[in-house]
C-alpha positions in Angstrom: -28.7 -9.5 -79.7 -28.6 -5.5 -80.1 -26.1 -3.6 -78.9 -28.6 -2.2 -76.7 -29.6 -5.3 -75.0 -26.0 -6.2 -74.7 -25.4 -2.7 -72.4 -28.4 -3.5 -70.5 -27.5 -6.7 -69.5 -23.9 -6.2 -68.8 -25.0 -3.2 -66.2 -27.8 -6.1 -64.6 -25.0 -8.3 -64.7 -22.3 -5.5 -62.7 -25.5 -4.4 -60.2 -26.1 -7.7 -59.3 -21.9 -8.6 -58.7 -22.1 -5.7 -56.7 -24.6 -5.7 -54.4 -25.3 -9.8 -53.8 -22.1 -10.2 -51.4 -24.1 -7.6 -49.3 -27.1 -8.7 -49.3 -25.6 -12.5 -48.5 -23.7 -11.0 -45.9 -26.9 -9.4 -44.4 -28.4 -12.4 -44.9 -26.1 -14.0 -42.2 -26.5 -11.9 -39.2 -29.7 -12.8 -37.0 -32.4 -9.8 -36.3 -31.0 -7.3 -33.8 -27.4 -8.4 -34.0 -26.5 -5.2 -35.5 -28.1 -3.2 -32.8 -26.8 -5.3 -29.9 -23.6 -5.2 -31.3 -23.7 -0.9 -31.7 -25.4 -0.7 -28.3 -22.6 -2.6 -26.9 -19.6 -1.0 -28.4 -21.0 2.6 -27.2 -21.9 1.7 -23.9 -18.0 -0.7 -23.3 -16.9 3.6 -24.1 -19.3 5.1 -21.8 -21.8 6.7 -24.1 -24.6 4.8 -22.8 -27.2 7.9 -23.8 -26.4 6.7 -26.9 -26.7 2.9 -26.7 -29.8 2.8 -25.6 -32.0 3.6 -28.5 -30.0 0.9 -30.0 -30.4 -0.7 -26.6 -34.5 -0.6 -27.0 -34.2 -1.9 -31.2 -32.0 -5.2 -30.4 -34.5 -5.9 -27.4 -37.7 -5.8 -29.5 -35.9 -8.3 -32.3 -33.6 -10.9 -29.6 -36.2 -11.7 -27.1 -34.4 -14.3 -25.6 -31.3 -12.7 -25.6 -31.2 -12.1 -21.7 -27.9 -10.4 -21.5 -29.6 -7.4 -23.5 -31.4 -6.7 -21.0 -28.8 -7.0 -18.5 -26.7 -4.5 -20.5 -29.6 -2.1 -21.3 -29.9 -2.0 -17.2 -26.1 -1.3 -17.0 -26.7 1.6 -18.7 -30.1 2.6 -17.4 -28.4 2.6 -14.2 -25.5 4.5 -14.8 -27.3 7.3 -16.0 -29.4 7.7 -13.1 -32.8 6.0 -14.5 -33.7 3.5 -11.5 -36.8 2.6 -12.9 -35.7 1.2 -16.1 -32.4 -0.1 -14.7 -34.9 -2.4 -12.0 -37.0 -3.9 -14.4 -34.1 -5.2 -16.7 -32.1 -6.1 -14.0 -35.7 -8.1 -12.5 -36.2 -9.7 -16.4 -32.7 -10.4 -17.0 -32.9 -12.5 -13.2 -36.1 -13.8 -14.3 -34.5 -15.1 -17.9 -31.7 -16.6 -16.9 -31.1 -17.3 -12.7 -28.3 -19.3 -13.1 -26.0 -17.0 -15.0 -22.6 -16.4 -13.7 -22.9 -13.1 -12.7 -26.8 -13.3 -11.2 -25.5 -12.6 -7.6 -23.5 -9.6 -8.6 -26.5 -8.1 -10.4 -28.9 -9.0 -7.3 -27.0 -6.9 -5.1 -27.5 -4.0 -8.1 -31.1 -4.5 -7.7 -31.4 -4.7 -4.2 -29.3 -1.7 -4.0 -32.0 0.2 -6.3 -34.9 -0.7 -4.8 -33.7 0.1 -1.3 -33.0 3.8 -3.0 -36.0 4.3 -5.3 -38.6 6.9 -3.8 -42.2 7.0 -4.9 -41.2 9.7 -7.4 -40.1 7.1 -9.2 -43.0 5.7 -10.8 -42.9 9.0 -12.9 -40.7 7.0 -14.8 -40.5 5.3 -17.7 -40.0 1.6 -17.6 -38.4 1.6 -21.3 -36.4 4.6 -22.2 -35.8 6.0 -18.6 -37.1 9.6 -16.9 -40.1 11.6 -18.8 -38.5 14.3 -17.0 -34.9 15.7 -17.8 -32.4 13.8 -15.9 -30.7 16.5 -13.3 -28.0 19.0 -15.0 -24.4 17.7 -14.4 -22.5 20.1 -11.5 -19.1 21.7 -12.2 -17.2 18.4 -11.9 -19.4 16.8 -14.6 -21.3 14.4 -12.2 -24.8 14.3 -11.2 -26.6 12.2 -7.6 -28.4 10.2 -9.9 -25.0 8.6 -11.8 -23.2 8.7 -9.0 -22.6 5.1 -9.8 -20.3 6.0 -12.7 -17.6 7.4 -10.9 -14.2 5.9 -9.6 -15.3 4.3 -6.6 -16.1 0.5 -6.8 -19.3 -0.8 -6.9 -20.3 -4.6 -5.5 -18.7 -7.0 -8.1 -16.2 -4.1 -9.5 -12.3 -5.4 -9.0 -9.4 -2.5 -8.7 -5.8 -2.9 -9.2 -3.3 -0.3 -8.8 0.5 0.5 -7.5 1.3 0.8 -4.0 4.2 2.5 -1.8 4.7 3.4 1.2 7.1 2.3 4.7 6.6 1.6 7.9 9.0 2.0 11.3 9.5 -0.8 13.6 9.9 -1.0 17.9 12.7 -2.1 18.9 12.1 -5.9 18.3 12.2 -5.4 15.0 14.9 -3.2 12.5 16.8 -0.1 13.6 15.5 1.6 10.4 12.6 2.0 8.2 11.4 -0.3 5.6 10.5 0.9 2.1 7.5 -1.0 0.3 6.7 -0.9 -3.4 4.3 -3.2 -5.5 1.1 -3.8 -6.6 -2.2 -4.0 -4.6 -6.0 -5.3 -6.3 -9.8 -5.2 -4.4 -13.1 -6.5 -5.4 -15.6 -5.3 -3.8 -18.5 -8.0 -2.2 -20.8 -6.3 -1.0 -21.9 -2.3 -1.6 -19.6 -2.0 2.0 -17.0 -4.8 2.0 -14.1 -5.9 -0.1 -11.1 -7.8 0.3 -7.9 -6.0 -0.6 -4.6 -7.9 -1.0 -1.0 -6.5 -1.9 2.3 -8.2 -3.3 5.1 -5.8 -2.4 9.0 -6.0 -2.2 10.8 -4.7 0.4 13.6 -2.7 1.2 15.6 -2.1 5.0 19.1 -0.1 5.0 20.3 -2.8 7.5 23.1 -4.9 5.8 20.8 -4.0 2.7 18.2 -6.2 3.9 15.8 -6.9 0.9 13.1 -9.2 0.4 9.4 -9.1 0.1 5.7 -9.2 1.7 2.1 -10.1 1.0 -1.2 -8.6 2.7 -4.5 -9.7 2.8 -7.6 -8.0 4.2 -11.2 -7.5 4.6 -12.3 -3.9 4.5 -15.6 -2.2 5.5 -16.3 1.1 3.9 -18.6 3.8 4.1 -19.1 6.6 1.8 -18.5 10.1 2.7 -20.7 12.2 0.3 -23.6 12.2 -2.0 -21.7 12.0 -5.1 -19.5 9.3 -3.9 -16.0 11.0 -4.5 -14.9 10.5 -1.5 -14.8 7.2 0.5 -13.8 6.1 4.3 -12.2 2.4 4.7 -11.2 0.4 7.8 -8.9 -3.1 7.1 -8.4 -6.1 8.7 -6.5 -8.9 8.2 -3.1 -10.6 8.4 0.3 -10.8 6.6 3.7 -12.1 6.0 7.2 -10.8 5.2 10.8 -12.3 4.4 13.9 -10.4 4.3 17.6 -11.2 4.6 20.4 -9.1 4.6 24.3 -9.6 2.6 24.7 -12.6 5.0 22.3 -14.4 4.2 20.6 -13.9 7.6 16.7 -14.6 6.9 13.7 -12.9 9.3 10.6 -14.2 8.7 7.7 -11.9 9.9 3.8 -12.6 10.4 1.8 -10.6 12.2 -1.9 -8.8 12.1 -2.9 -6.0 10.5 -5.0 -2.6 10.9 -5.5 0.0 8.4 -7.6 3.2 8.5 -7.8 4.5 4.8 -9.7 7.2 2.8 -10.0 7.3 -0.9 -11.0 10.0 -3.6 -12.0 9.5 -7.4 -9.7 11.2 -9.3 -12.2 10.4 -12.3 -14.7 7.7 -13.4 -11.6 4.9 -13.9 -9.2 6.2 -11.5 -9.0 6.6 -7.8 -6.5 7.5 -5.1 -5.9 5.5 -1.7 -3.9 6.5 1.2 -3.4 5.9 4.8 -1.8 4.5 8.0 -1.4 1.2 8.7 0.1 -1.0 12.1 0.8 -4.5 12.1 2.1 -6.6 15.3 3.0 -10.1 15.4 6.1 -12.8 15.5 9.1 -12.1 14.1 12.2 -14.9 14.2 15.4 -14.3 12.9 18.1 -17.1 12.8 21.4 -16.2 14.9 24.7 -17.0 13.7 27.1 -18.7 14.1 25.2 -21.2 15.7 22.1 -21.4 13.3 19.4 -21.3 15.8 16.5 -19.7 15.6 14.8 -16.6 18.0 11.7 -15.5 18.2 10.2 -12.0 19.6 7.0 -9.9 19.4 7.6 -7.1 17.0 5.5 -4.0 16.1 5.5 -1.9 12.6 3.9 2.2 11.8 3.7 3.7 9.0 1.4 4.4 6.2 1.3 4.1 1.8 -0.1 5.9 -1.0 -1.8 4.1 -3.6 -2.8 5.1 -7.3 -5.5 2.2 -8.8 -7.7 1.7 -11.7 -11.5 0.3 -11.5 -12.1 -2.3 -13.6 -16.0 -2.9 -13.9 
């Protein structure tokens, strides 16, 4: 063998070391996986005018794949493009009927179709509007993506931290009581929720300590067009337990009412506040005898709340 057949078959023999791991790596992945799997990653960051054209390529090759097109109406939906956003969320039903999350993406499409307009069938069923979508305001939102901001959607959870104190009539402690913990939501329906709190508490009364849970149902209505603002009324029922340096326990349960209004600080966060009054039972054990009294008792007072949407 020359030594000019030798050079050309040792730079075959370095091509082909080179590029075959690729190409057997390539060979592994199934059409559109590498799309679905960009589309994804950019809209999970909130680029979804970027995902979709990858969004549009991983549908064409995964035809089966009926989470694609729930995704792809995710998106469609966040950026204002109703059209779109109904017919993946109607094929993504159609595909799969059963899936976990069907109900939560039924109330989506419900929710769309009660707000498309004839105008809509100007637009395009694949890629979204053939006219430009509407020029963001000065806070960087727009009607149509109103979706997008803070506020919880139907099937959106929140968790956050909570403070706040409430007074007592005279049934119930001389002083105020300081509560501080954590508080979560998930929202139903597009206007209910429940909302529970854990929370410890603190009274200046023998340094009475202890803590309290909350759990209600709140109906909410939303107080602009853009959705930045939102107006709450709970209901439900609760519990507390404190006792003081000798060992005196008060057990507390009791109903609840709380007026709230929140505001999105931006598309993850959102800020709660309000008053709140609860009346019920309270017992508290006497001493030295160990026996027990009961008496209605009444609490005021209101909280401030900082939570995160979790979508």
């Amino acid at each position: 063998m020359t030594r000019g057949t030798r050079s050309a078959a040792l730079a075959a023999g370095l091509v082909l070391f080179v590029v075959a791991p690729a190409d057997a790596q390539r060979a592994w992945k199934t059409p559109g996986e590498t799309d679905a799997n960009a589309a994804r990653r950019l809209a999970s960051i909130g680029r979804c005018d970027e995902a979709l054209a990858p969004f549009d390529a991983a549908v064409v090759s995964r035809t089966e794949d009926a989470s694609l097109r729930r995704d792809r109406g995710i998106c469609h939906e966040r950026l204002g493009h109703p059209a779109p956003a109904i017919e993946d969320y109607r094929a993504y039903l159609s595909m799969d009927p059963t899936a976990q999350d069907a109900a939560s993406i039924r109330t989506r499409l419900d929710a769309l179709e009660a707000e498309d307009t004839p105008t809509s069938g100007s637009l395009s069923s694949a890629t979204g509007p053939t006219s430009p979508s509407p020029e963001p305001d000065r806070e960087g939102t727009s009607a149509k993506s109103k979706r997008s901001l803070g506020l919880p959607d139907p099937g959106d959870f929140t968790i956050g931290l909570h403070v706040g104190e409430h007074a007592w009539s005279s049934k119930g402690y001389a002083v105020v009581t300081v509560a501080y913990g954590l508080a979560a939501t998930y929202a139903y329906l597009e206007a209910l929720e429940v909302d529970a709190r854990i929370v410890l508490l603190r009274t200046n009364v023998l340094h009475s300590s202890g803590f309290g849970a909350v759990v209600d149902n709140t109906f909410k209505v939303g107080l602009d067009s853009s959705r930045r603002w939102e107006l709450g009324l709970a209901l439900g029922g609760g519990f507390e337990r404190q006792s003081n340096d000798m060992r005196i326990p008060r057990n507390y349960f009791f109903g609840h009412v709380n007026p709230k209004v929140r505001f999105s600080i931006s598309k993850p966060l959102m800020l709660e506040a309000g008053p709140e009054l609860g009346i019920g039972l309270m017992d508290q054990e006497k001493q030295p005898t160990g026996e027990t009294s009961t008496a209605v008792a009444l609490f005021y007072g209101g909280y401030l709340r900082l939570s995160w949407v979790i979508r």
